[in-house]
Steps between C-alpha positions, in 0.01 A plus 500: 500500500369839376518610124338782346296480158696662186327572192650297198331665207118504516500275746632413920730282603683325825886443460583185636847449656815302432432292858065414453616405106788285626259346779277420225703377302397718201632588184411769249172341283379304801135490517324638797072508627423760679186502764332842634385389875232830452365435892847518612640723282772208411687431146604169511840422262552104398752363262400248282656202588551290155432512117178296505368800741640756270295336195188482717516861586555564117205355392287710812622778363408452108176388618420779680617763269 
């Protein structure tokens, strides 16, 4: 599947469809990592899968901030 990059405000961004949400099983809120493959020039897109994972990312992110 192709999709081009929009601007949303100062930034980029990748729509995702209807059909890859639904295969995901995602929801508005749902917490995603994101992986830049530089070698292949690969973005790799994971769900997280529970709440303990979404309070370990949390506390990533406030330490590295």
């Amino acid at each position: 599947m192709r999709r081009k990059l929009l601007r949303i405000g100062n930034s980029f961004g990748l729509i995702l469809t209807k059909d890859i949400l639904s295969k995901l099983k995602a929801e508005y809120g749902d917490l995603f990592e994101m992986e830049v493959r530089e070698q292949t020039g690969e973005i790799v897109i994971r769900k997280v899968a529970d709440a303990s994972n979404r309070n370990r990312i949390k506390e990533k992110t406030k330490i590295s901030v």
